[in-house]
C-alpha positions in Angstrom: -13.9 -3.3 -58.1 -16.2 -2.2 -55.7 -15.3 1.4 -53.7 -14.4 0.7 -50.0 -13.9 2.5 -47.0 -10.5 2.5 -45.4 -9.1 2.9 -41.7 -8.9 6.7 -42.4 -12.5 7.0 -43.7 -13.8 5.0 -40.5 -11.8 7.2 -38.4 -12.7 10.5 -40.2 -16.6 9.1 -40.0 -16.4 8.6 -36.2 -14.7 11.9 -35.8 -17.3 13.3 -37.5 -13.8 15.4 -39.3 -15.0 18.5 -40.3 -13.2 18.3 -43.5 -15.4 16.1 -45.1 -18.9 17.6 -46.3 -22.1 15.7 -46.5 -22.2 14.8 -49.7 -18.4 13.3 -49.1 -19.9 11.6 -45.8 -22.6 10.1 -47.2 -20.4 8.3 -49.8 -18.0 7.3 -47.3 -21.2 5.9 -46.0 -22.6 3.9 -48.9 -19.0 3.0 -49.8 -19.5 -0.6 -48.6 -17.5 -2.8 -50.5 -20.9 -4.1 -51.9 -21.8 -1.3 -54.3 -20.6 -0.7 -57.7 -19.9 3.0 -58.8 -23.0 2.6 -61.2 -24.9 2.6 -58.0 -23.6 5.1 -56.3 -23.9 7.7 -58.6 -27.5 6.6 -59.2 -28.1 6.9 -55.5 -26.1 10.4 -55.1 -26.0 12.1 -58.1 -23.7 12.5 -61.4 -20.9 14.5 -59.7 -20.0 10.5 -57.4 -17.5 9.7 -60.2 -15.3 12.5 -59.3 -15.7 12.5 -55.4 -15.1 9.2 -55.5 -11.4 9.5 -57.9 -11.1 12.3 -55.3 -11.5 10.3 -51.8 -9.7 7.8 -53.3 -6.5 10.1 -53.8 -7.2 11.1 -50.0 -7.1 8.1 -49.0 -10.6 7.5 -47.7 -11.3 4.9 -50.4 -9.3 1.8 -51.8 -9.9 0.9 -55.2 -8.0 2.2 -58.9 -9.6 5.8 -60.0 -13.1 6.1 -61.5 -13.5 7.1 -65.3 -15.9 9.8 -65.5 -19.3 8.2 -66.7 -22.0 10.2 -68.8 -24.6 11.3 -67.0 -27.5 9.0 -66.9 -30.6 10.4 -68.6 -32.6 12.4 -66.7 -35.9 10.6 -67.1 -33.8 7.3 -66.2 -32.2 9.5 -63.2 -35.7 10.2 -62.1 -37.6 6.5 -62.0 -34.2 5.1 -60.4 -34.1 7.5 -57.4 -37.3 7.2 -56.4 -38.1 4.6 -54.6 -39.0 3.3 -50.5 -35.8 1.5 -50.4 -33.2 4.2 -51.0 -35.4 6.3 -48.7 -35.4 3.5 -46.3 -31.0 3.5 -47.1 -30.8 7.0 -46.3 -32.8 7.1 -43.0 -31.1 4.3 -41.7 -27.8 5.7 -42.2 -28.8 8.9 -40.6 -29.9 7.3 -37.6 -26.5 5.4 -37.5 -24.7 8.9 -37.6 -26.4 9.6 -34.4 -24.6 7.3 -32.6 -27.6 6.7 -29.7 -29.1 3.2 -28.9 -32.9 4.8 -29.2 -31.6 5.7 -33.0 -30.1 2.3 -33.4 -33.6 0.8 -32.4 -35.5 3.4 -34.9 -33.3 2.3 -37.4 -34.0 -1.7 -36.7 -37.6 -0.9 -36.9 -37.4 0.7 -40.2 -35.1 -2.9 -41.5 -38.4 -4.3 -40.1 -41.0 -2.9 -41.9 -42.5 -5.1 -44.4 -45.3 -3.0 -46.2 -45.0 0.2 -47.5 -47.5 1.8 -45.6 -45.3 0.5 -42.2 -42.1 1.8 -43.6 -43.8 5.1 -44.4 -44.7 5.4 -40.8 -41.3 4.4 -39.8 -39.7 7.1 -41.9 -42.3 10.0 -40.5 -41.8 8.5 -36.9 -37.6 8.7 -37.6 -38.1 12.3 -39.0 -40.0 13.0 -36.1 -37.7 11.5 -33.7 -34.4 13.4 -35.4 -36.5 16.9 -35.1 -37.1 16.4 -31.9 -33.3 15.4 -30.8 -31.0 17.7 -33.7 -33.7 20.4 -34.6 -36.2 21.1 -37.3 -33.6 23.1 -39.1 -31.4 19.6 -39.5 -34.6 17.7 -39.8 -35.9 19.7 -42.5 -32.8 18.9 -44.3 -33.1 15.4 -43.8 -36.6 15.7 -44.7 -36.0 17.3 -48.2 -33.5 14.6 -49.2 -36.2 12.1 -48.2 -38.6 13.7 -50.2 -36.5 13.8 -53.2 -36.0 9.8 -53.4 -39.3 8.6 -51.7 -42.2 7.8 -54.0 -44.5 10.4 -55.0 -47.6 8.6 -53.2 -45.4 9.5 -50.1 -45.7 13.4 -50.9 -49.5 13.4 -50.7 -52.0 13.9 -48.0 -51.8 17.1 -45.3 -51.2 14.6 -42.4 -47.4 13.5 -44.2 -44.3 14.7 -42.4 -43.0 14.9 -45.8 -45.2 17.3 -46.6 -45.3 18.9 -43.3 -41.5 20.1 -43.0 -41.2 20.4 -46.8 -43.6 23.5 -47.4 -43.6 25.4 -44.3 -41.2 24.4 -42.7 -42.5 23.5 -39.2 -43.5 20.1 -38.3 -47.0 19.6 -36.4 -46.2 16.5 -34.5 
Protein backbone atom coordinates (compact mmCIF):
# COMPACT_ATOMS: atom_id res chain seq x y z
CA UNK A 1 0.00 0.00 0.00
CA UNK A 2 0.96 3.19 -1.10
CA UNK A 3 1.69 6.11 1.91
CA UNK A 4 -1.07 8.75 1.80
CA UNK A 5 -1.69 12.01 3.28
CA UNK A 6 -4.61 12.45 5.63
CA UNK A 7 -7.02 15.36 6.68
CA UNK A 8 -4.46 16.26 9.45
CA UNK A 9 -1.42 16.27 7.14
CA UNK A 10 -3.35 18.60 4.58
CA UNK A 11 -4.23 20.76 7.42
CA UNK A 12 -0.75 20.79 9.10
CA UNK A 13 0.68 21.45 5.33
CA UNK A 14 -1.55 24.52 4.85
CA UNK A 15 -0.78 25.63 8.32
CA UNK A 16 2.47 25.50 7.45
CA UNK A 17 2.52 23.73 11.54
CA UNK A 18 5.70 24.46 12.85
CA UNK A 19 5.98 21.07 14.26
CA UNK A 20 6.68 19.42 11.23
CA UNK A 21 10.40 19.91 9.79
CA UNK A 22 11.31 19.99 6.22
CA UNK A 23 12.32 16.82 5.71
CA UNK A 24 8.77 15.70 7.40
CA UNK A 25 7.10 18.29 4.95
CA UNK A 26 8.46 17.30 2.02
CA UNK A 27 7.21 13.68 2.57
CA UNK A 28 3.93 14.81 3.55
CA UNK A 29 4.44 16.31 0.14
CA UNK A 30 5.45 13.40 -2.09
CA UNK A 31 3.11 11.23 -0.01
CA UNK A 32 0.64 11.00 -2.84
CA UNK A 33 -1.11 7.83 -2.74
CA UNK A 34 0.87 7.14 -6.09
CA UNK A 35 4.33 6.36 -4.59
CA UNK A 36 5.62 3.28 -3.12
CA UNK A 37 7.93 3.59 0.00
CA UNK A 38 10.84 2.18 -2.38
CA UNK A 39 10.45 5.51 -3.98
CA UNK A 40 10.37 7.69 -1.45
CA UNK A 41 13.24 6.72 0.23
CA UNK A 42 15.15 6.85 -3.09
CA UNK A 43 13.92 10.34 -3.60
CA UNK A 44 14.60 11.51 0.27
CA UNK A 45 17.10 9.49 1.61
CA UNK A 46 17.49 6.12 3.77
CA UNK A 47 16.16 7.53 7.09
CA UNK A 48 12.03 7.81 4.86
CA UNK A 49 11.36 4.33 6.38
CA UNK A 50 11.32 5.54 9.82
CA UNK A 51 9.70 9.05 9.27
CA UNK A 52 7.30 7.53 7.47
CA UNK A 53 6.26 4.46 10.54
CA UNK A 54 6.61 7.76 12.50
CA UNK A 55 3.95 10.15 10.59
CA UNK A 56 2.02 7.33 10.36
CA UNK A 57 1.67 6.89 14.27
CA UNK A 58 0.90 10.82 14.23
CA UNK A 59 -1.51 10.49 12.10
CA UNK A 60 -0.33 12.35 9.12
CA UNK A 61 -0.18 9.17 6.98
CA UNK A 62 -2.66 6.23 6.46
CA UNK A 63 -1.22 3.02 5.66
CA UNK A 64 0.22 -0.24 8.11
CA UNK A 65 3.89 0.72 9.52
CA UNK A 66 7.03 0.46 7.22
CA UNK A 67 9.67 -2.28 7.82
CA UNK A 68 12.97 -0.78 7.97
CA UNK A 69 14.61 -1.53 4.47
CA UNK A 70 18.61 -1.72 3.98
CA UNK A 71 20.03 1.03 2.71
CA UNK A 72 20.29 0.99 -0.97
CA UNK A 73 23.92 0.94 -2.15
CA UNK A 74 25.44 3.94 -2.40
CA UNK A 75 26.59 3.84 -6.00
CA UNK A 76 22.82 2.80 -6.78
CA UNK A 77 21.73 5.76 -4.29
CA UNK A 78 23.82 8.06 -6.52
CA UNK A 79 22.65 7.20 -10.41
CA UNK A 80 18.92 7.07 -8.89
CA UNK A 81 18.91 10.62 -7.44
CA UNK A 82 20.20 12.30 -10.10
CA UNK A 83 18.25 13.05 -12.47
CA UNK A 84 16.02 16.43 -14.33
CA UNK A 85 12.88 14.92 -13.26
CA UNK A 86 13.21 14.67 -9.46
CA UNK A 87 14.79 18.13 -9.79
CA UNK A 88 11.89 19.14 -11.79
CA UNK A 89 9.52 17.17 -8.61
CA UNK A 90 11.21 19.18 -6.07
CA UNK A 91 10.95 22.70 -7.71
CA UNK A 92 7.53 22.20 -8.53
CA UNK A 93 6.56 21.44 -5.10
CA UNK A 94 8.42 24.32 -3.69
CA UNK A 95 6.73 26.64 -5.82
CA UNK A 96 3.35 24.99 -4.57
CA UNK A 97 4.41 25.76 -0.89
CA UNK A 98 4.37 29.29 -1.94
CA UNK A 99 0.94 29.55 -2.29
CA UNK A 100 1.04 32.69 -5.05
CA UNK A 101 -0.57 32.38 -8.59
CA UNK A 102 2.93 33.82 -10.29
CA UNK A 103 4.48 30.52 -8.44
CA UNK A 104 1.65 28.42 -9.70
CA UNK A 105 2.39 29.74 -13.26
CA UNK A 106 6.44 29.11 -12.75
CA UNK A 107 5.57 25.83 -11.67
CA UNK A 108 3.19 25.11 -14.99
CA UNK A 109 6.04 26.25 -17.04
CA UNK A 110 8.50 23.90 -15.65
CA UNK A 111 5.48 20.76 -16.30
CA UNK A 112 5.92 22.34 -19.76
CA UNK A 113 9.23 22.04 -20.56
CA UNK A 114 10.07 19.50 -23.00
CA UNK A 115 13.94 19.43 -23.51
CA UNK A 116 16.36 19.49 -21.04
CA UNK A 117 17.97 22.48 -21.87
CA UNK A 118 14.16 24.37 -21.39
CA UNK A 119 13.69 22.68 -18.06
CA UNK A 120 17.17 23.84 -16.97
CA UNK A 121 16.21 27.30 -17.73
CA UNK A 122 12.98 26.81 -15.99
CA UNK A 123 14.70 25.59 -12.86
CA UNK A 124 17.41 28.67 -12.90
CA UNK A 125 14.45 31.12 -13.68
CA UNK A 126 12.31 29.41 -10.55
CA UNK A 127 15.44 29.74 -8.33
CA UNK A 128 15.70 33.04 -9.44
CA UNK A 129 12.19 33.96 -8.96
CA UNK A 130 12.19 32.26 -5.16
CA UNK A 131 15.53 34.53 -4.31
CA UNK A 132 13.96 37.27 -5.27
CA UNK A 133 10.51 36.77 -3.21
CA UNK A 134 11.95 34.46 0.21
CA UNK A 135 15.70 35.46 0.14
CA UNK A 136 18.97 34.13 -1.02
CA UNK A 137 19.49 32.62 2.27
CA UNK A 138 16.11 30.21 1.53
CA UNK A 139 17.09 30.17 -2.10
CA UNK A 140 20.42 28.94 -1.42
CA UNK A 141 18.91 26.16 0.43
CA UNK A 142 16.63 25.36 -2.19
CA UNK A 143 19.43 25.66 -4.52
CA UNK A 144 21.74 23.01 -2.81
CA UNK A 145 18.96 20.39 -2.70
CA UNK A 146 18.59 21.04 -6.46
CA UNK A 147 22.08 20.60 -7.01
CA UNK A 148 22.27 17.41 -5.16
CA UNK A 149 19.59 15.51 -7.51
CA UNK A 150 20.07 17.52 -10.83
CA UNK A 151 22.45 15.97 -13.37
CA UNK A 152 25.96 16.77 -13.23
CA UNK A 153 25.95 18.54 -16.87
CA UNK A 154 23.67 21.05 -14.84
CA UNK A 155 26.62 21.94 -12.39
CA UNK A 156 28.91 23.16 -15.16
CA UNK A 157 29.44 26.40 -16.79
CA UNK A 158 29.99 30.01 -14.69
CA UNK A 159 26.67 31.41 -16.08
CA UNK A 160 24.50 28.29 -13.96
CA UNK A 161 22.44 29.47 -11.01
CA UNK A 162 23.47 26.28 -9.70
CA UNK A 163 26.73 27.05 -9.65
CA UNK A 164 26.14 30.60 -8.83
CA UNK A 165 24.36 30.24 -5.23
CA UNK A 166 26.17 26.99 -4.55
CA UNK A 167 29.86 28.34 -4.17
CA UNK A 168 29.58 31.82 -3.10
CA UNK A 169 26.70 32.14 -2.09
CA UNK A 170 25.27 35.14 -3.94
CA UNK A 171 23.31 34.95 -7.04
CA UNK A 172 24.34 37.40 -10.06
CA UNK A 173 20.97 37.65 -11.65
Amino acid sequence: MHPAKTELARNALAARDPALGLIERRLLILCDGKRPPDELTALLGPDTPGLLERLQEQGFLTRPPVATAPAPEPATTTRNRRSAAIARIYMTDMLKLMRRDDADAMATRLHAAATDPELRVAVEDALRFISDLSGQRYARRITTRVAEVAPQAWLSGSASMLVELTSDGTAHA
